[in-house]
N, C-alpha and C positions, 0 to 999 in steps of 0.2 A: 408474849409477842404482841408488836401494836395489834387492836385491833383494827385498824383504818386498813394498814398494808396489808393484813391478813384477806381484809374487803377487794379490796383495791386488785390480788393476785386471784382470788375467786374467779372474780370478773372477768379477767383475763385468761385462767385454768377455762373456764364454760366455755366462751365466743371463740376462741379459738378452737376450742373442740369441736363445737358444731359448725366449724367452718369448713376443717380439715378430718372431720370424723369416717367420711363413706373411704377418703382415700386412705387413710391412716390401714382400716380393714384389708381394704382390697394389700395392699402392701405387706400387709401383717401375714395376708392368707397366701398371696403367693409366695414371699419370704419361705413359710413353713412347707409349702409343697416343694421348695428347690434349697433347700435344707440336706436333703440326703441324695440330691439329680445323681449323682456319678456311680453312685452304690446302686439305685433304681434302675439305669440305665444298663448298665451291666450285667443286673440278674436278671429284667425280662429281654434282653434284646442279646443274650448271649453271640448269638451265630455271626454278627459282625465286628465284636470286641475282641472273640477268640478264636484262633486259628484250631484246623485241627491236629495237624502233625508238627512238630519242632524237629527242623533240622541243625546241621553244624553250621552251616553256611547262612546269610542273609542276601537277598541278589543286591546290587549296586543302589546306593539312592539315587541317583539317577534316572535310572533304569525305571525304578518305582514310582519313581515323578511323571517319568514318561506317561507311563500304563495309568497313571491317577488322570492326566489330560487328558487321556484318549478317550477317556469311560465318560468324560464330561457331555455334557450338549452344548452346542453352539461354538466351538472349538474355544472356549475357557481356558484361561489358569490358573491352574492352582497358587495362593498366596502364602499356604502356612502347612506344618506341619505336626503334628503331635506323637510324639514316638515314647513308650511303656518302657523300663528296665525290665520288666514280665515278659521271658520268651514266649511266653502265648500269647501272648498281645497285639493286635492288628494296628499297620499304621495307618491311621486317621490323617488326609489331607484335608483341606478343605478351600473351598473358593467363593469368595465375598467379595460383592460390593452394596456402598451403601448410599443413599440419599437422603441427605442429613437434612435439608427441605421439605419434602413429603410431611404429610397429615397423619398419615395412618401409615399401621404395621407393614400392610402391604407396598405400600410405597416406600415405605422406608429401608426395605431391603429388593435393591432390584434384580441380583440375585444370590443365592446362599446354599453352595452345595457340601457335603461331606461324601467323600470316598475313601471306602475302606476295603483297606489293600493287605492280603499276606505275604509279610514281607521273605517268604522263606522261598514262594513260586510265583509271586508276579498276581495272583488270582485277583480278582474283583470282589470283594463279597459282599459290598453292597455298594449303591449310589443313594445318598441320600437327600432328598431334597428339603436342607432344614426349615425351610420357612412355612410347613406343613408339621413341622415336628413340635408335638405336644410339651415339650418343657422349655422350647425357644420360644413361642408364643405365651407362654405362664414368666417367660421368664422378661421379654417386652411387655408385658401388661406390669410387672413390677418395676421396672425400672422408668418407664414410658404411658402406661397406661394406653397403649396400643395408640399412639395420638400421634408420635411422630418427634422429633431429636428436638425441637423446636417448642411444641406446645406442651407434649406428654413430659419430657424433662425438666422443664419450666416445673409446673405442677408439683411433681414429686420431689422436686427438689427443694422447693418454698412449704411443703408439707413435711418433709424430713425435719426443716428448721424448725417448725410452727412443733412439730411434737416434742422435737429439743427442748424448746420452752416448756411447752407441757410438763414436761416430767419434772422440771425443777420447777415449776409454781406448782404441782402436785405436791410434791415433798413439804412443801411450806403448810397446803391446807392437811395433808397426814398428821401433820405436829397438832397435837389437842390444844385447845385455848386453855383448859386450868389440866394439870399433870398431877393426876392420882394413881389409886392399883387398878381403878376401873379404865380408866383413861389409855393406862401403860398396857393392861391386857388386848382393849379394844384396836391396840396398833398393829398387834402381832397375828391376831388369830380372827376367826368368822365366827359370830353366834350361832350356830348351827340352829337352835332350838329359838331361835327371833323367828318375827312374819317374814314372807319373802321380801318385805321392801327392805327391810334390816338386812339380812342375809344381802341381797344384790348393792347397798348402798357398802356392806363390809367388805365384800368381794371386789369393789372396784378399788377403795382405800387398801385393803393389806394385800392382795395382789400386785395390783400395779406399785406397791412399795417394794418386798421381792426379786418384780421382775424390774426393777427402775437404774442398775449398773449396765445390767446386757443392753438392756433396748437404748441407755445414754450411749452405748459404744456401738452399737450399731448406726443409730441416728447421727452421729459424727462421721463414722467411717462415710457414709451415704454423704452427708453435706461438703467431706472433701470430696469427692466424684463430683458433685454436681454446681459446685460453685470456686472455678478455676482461681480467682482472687484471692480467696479462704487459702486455698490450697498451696498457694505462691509462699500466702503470707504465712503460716505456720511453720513451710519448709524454711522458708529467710531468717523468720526468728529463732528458730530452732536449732537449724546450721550455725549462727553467726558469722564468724570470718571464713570460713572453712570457706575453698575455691571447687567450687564445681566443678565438674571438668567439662568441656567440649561433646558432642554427639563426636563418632568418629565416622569417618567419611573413605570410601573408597577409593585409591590414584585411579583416575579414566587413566587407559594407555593412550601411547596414541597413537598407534598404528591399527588394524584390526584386532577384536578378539571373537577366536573361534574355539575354546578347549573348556567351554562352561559344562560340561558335563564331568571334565575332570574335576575340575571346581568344587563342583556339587558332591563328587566322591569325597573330596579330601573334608570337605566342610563336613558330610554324612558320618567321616570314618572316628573324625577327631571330636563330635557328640558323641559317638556310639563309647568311646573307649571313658569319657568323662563320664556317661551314665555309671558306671558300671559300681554296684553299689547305692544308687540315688534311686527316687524315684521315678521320675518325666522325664522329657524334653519337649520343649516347643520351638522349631525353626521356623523364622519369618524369611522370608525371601525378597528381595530387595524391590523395592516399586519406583525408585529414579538410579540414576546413571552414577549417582554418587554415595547410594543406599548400599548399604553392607548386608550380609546374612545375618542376623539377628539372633541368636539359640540362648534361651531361659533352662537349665537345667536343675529341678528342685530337688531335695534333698528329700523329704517326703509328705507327709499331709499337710503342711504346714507351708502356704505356697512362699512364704518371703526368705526359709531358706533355702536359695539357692545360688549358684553362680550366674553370672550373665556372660556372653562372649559378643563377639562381633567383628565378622570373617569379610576382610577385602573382594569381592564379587568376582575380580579379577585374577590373585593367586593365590585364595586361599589361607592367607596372613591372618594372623589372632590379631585384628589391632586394639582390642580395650577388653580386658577382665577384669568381670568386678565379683567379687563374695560378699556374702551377708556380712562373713567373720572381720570384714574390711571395719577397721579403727578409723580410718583417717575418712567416713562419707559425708560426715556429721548425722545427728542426731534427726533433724528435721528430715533428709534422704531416709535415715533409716524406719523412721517412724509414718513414711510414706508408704515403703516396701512393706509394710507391716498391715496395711488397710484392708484387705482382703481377708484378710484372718482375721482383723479384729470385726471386723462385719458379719462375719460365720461363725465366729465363737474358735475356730481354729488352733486361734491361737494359744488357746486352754486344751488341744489335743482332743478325745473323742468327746470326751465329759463336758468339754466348751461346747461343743456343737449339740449334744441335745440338752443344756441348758439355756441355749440360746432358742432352740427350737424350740424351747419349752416357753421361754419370755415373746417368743412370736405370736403361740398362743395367746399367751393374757394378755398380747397387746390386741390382735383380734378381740377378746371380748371387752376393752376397757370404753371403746368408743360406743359399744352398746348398753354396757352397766351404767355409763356416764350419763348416757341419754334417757335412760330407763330414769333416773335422779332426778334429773332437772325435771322428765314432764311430773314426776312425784309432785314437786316442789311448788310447780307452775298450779297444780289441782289443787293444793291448798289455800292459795291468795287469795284465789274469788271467794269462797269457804269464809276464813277471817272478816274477808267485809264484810260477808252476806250475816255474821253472827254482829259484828259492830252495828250494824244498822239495825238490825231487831233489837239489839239491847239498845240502843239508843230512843228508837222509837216508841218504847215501854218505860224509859225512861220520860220522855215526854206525857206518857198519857198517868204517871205518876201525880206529875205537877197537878 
């Protein structure tokens, strides 16, 4: 390998580390706490995930939308829904808005409620006010760093990239300048019985080599989210000619409409019957006069397979079904739908998710073992001169 470019990518591996190293952690650390959110949330907060009797019946979604408003404050409504194929399963509504302007956490959601409702008798079983809720706040400090859609995304977005790089000018100083058995050994494993500077200088090299597949597909998944151009341009190339199709849109009548609650039945009735078998369903609820009902139904842990529908406001019409199993989306769409899991490790099924968890780890320690290195390295400079100048000046009193 030259050694100029070997130089030249050092350079660039260090400054950018220590530019992006505090946030790279915080990232790493909240990552691994929202690793398992949905399984944690479950087991300690049972009494409003799970109802306690299962009947035959469900009462009307409607009905249930109703009772989700009323429980609200400030006479709210609810925007979304989230419904379980698990007859014990409580429907979770919930009601958001956002202020993409605001600075901070708190401004940035002005407000964010979750209600949860059993869907067998109408009951409340909780209101929940998530902007108080312990893994939406871990979960904005990852994505935002509690700073606001504006400044905090900024950041974590240009620090996703900066580690992108990282990990492939890492790769480059991992490779040994001369390749022997000592050389070959030293890539794969830790000296255990080295000083600890050895130990901490091995541990950041064959770790962070390791963990360097998950965290490049995590750090991609994160840079499509947060750089809308990236994102265009991968789908365009990817697609090729393949013709998108259109959002689809609701007919306004044009006379009065007054039978949205039948609407809402028929919309409710015809998810309930698609679950059956899957795992989810998320309905979004129309926010302008030409916005459709929206239901994501996924097949199971794995959120990209699933169907998409998208239901006329007005009668109820399927007007656009899409599947995963769809041939004709192109590749660039399908590789989109795909981001969420490849960010969670998902996509690799449970064994993806705690090797990914497990690569969140050692990205948490790599910014510290890194920095641990460098001040190693900086304590030896002065050191060198300090012995060049005594031999030098003994050299003189020689003459």
């Amino acid at each position: 390998m030259n050694p100029r470019f070997r130089k030249i990518t050092y350079q660039i591996h260090l400054w950018l580390g220590l530019t992006s190293g505090l946030i790279v952690v915080i990232m790493a650390v909240t990552g691994c706490i929202l690793a398992f959110e949905k399984e944690l949330k479950q087991t300690f907060y049972p009494e409003k995930y799970f109802v306690k009797n299962i009947k035959k019946e469900k009462l009307q979604f409607s009905e249930l939308k109703l009772k989700a408003e009323q429980a609200l404050p400030d006479s709210l409504k609810v925007s979304r829904v989230e419904i379980s194929s698990d007859p014990s399963r409580s429907y979770a509504f919930r009601s958001l808005k956002m202020n993409n302007e605001a600075l901070t956490y708190w401004g940035t959601y002005v407000h964010y409620y979750r209600v949860y409702i059993d869907p067998y008798t109408g009951k409340v079983l909780e209101v929940e006010n998530a902007k108080t809720d312990f893994f939406e706040i871990v979960m904005d400090l990852h994505r935002r760093l509690l700073l606001g859609e504006k400044i905090g995304k900024t950041i974590t977005g240009y620090s996703t990239l900066i580690l992108a790089i990282m990990l492939f000018s890492g790769l480059v100083i991992w490779y040994p300048r001369k390749m022997n058995k000592n050389a070959l050994k030293g890539m794969f494993s830790i000296k255990t019985s080295a000083n600890w500077k050895r130990i901490n200088y091995d541990s950041h090299n064959v770790l962070g080599f390791y963990a360097v597949i998950p965290l490049i597909l995590i750090s991609y998944a994160a840079v499509i989210w947060n750089f809308e151009d990236i994102d265009k341009w991968v789908k365009k190339t990817l697609n090729g000619k393949i013709h998108t199709e259109q959002k689809a849109k609701s007919k306004i009548p044009s006379g009065d409409f007054s039978n949205q609650k039948d609407i809402l039945n028929i919309v409710g009735s015809e998810v309930e019957k698609t679950l059956a078998g899957k795992e989810s369903a998320l309905i979004t609820f129309p926010k302008k006069e030409e916005g459709t009902y929206y239901a994501e139904v996924t097949y199971g842990n794995k959120q990209y397979q699933n169907e998409q529908f998208n239901f006329d406001q007005y009668s109820g019409e399927i007007l656009k079904h899409q599947s995963y199993k769809d041939k004709n989306i192109g590749y660039g769409t399908a590789l989109r739908e795909r981001n969420y899991d490849l960010h969670t490790g998902s996509i690799f099924g449970l064994a993806g998710r705690f090797l990914f968890l497990f690569a969140g780890m050692i990205a948490v320690s790599l910014p510290i073992t890194g920095f641990i290195i460098y001040l190693n390295r900086k304590k030896k400079r002065p050191q060198k001169r300090k012995h060049h100048h005594i031999h030098k000046k003994r050299h003189s009193f020689s003459k």
